[in-house]
N, C-alpha and C positions, 0 to 999 in steps of 0.2 A: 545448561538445560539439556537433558537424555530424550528425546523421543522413539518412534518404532526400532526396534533391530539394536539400539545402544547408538543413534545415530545423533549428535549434536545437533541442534535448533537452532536457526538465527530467528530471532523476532525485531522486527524493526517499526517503528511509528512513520507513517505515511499522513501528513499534516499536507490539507489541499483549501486553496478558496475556487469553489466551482460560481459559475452563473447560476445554475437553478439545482436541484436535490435528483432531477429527473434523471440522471447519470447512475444516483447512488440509488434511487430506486428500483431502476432498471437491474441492477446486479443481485442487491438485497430484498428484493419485493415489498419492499416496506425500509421506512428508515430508524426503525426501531435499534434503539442502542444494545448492543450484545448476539445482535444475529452475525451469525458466522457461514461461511461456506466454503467447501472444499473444493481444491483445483487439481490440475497434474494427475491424477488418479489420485488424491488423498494424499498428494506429498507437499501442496502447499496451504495453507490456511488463508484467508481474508476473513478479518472480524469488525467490526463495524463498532469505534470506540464512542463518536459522537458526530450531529449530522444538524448542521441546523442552529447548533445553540447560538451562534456569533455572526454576527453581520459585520462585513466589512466595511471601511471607510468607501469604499467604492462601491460597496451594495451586493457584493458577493457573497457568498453563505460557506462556512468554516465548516471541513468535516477533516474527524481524524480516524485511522487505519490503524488496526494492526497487522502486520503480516509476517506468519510465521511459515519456513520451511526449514527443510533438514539440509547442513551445510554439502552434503554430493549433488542436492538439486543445482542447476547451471543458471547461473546470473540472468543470462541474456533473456533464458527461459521468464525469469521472475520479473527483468526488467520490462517485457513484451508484455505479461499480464498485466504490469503497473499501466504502461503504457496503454493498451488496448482497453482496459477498464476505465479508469478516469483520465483521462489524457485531452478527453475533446470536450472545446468551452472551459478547462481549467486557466486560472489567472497565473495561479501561482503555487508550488511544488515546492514541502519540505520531506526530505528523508532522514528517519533520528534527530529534527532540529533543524537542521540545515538546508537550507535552500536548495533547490537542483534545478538547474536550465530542463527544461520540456523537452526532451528529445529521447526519444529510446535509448542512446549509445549513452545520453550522461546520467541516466538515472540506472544502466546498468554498470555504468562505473561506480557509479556510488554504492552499489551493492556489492559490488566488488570489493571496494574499500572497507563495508562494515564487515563481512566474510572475512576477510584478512585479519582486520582485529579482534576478532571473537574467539578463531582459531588459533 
């Protein structure tokens, strides 16, 4: 995928079970599916694929991400939005599928990992 300048995209699904929606409302004003917002000055995307629909065995509420930046944006950069975004009151953290420990450093490793394979 090509975005601005000819500059390759990573897009990755950010799969979360938070406590309450009040997180994702706070970011998206509403948790309407397809609202999107721009970060970085416009170099990163968050879009909001679904918010709500699934209840967890523990009573937690299913929401999924997409987040798209261009691959010179910096991991840490991207991993500190994940982080700083939904990070507090989350149970549980998947990136592309896969599970990630709640910590800044490992959810910027993981982006590091999907960057490397894309590229």
């Amino acid at each position: 995928m090509v975005g601005k300048n000819n500059q390759q995209i990573v897009s990755i699904t950010i799969g979360a079970e938070l406590e309450s929606l009040q997180q994702i409302k706070k970011i998206f004003n509403n948790i309407e599916k397809g609202n999107t917002i721009q970060l970085c000055d416009e170099n990163v995307e968050l879009k909001l694929l679904n918010a709500g629909d699934t209840l967890s065995f523990s009573g937690g509420v299913e929401v999924e991400l997409l987040l798209s930046f261009s691959v010179g944006v910096a991991s840490g950069i991207v991993g500190n939005l994940i982080y700083n975004a939904i990070c507090i009151g989350i149970k549980k953290l998947e990136i592309n599928g896969c599970r990630t420990r709640i910590t800044e450093e490992n959810i910027t490793q993981a982006i590091e990992t999907i960057k490397k394979l894309i590229v």
